[in-house]
C-alpha positions in Angstrom: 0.0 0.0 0.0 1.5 3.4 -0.9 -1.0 5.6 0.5 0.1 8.0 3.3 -1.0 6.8 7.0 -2.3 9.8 8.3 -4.4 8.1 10.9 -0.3 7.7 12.7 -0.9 11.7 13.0 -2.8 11.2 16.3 0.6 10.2 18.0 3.2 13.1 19.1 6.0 11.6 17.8 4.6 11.7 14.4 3.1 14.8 15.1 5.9 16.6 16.1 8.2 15.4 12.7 5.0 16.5 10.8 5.7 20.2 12.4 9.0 20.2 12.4 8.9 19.8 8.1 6.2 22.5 8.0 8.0 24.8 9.7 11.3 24.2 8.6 9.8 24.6 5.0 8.4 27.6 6.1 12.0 28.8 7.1 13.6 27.6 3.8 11.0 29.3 1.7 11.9 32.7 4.1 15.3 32.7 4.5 17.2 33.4 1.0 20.4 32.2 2.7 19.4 28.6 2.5 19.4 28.8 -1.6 20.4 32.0 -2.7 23.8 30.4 -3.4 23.5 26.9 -3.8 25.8 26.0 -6.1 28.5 29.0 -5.0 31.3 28.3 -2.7 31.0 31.8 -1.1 27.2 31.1 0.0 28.4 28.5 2.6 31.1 29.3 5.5 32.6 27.1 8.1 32.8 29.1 11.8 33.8 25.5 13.5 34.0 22.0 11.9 36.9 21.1 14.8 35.2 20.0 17.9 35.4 16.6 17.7 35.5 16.1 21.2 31.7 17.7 21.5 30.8 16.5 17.9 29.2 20.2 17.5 29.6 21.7 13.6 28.8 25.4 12.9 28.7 27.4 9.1 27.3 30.0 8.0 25.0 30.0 4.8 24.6 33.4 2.7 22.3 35.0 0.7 22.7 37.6 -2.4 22.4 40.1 0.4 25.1 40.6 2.2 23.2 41.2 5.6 21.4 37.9 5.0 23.4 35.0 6.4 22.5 32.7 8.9 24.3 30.6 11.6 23.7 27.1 12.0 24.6 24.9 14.6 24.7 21.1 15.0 25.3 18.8 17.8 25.5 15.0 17.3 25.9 13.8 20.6 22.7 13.2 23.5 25.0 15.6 25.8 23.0 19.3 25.4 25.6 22.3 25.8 25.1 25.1 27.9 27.4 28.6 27.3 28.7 27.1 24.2 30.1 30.1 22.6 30.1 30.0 18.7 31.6 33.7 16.6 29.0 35.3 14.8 29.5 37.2 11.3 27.4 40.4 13.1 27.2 42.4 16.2 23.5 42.6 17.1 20.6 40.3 18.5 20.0 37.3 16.6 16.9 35.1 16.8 16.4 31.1 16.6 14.7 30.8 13.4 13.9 26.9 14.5 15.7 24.5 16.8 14.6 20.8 16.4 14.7 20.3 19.9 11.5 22.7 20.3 8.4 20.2 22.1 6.2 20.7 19.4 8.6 18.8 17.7 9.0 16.2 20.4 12.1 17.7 21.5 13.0 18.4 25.6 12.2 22.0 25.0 16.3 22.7 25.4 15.8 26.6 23.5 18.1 29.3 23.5 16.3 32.0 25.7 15.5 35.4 23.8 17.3 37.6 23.1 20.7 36.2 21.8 23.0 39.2 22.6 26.2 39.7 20.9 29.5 39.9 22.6 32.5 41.5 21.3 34.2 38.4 22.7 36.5 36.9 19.9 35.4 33.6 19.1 36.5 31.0 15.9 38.6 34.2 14.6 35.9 36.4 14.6 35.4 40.0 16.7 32.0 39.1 17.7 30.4 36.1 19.8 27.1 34.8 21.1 26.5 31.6 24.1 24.3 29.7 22.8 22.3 26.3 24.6 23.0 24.0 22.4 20.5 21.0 22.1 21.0 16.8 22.8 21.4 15.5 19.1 19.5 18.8 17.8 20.1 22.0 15.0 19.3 25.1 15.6 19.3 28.4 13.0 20.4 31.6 14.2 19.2 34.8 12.3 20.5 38.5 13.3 17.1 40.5 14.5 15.5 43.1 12.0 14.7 44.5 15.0 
């Protein structure tokens, strides 16, 4: 049978994978930093692919505009970070634009608490910084505030 089993909706943990795609499409079709520059080498940026020892990645991926760019972070490891500090490309408030580990998506609820200040703190050779909470085996997308 190849018909969808929507009748599976009325459990969370289906639930919550069902909003975590509609909302992360809703951030893809939003944020022209996730395919602005697809195929360019200058739309994608590392800022840490080293820490093996916490299994945590973090790049940056750019739009046309220069202002739009986005900071992603990864961790592959159950073991949630708290005060992880990760360089940013601005100075300013940033905003998580989705963290997987949100409980609507059947996550712990392990969010970065609003708003993400910039520090001029030097941090993976750039001049400013922000500490994050980083979730248990989770992404989260940064954006710098319009506000």
């Amino acid at each position: 049978d190849t018909s969808i089993s929507w009748h599976l909706m009325e459990y969370p943990p289906h639930q919550g994978v069902y909003n975590f795609i509609k909302d992360l499409n809703h951030v893809y079709r939003a944020n022209h930093a996730l395919y602005d520059k697809n195929y360019e080498a200058d739309g994608f940026e590392w800022i840490d692919y080293g820490d093996a020892e916490k299994s945590i990645l973090a790049y940056i991926r750019k739009g046309n505009d220069p202002e739009d760019q986005l900071v992603t972070v990864c961790n592959f490891t159950p073991m949630a970070h708290h005060d992880y500090r990760i360089g940013v490309p601005f100075e300013g408030i940033w905003e998580e634009v989705i963290n997987s580990d949100d409980e609507e998506f059947g996550g712990s609820g392990y969010q970065n608490d609003l708003p993400i200040t910039s520090e001029k703190i030097n941090s993976h050779g750039r001049e400013n910084s922000v500490s994050l909470r980083v979730p248990p085996l989770g992404v989260t997308i940064l954006k710098r505030s319009s506000k």
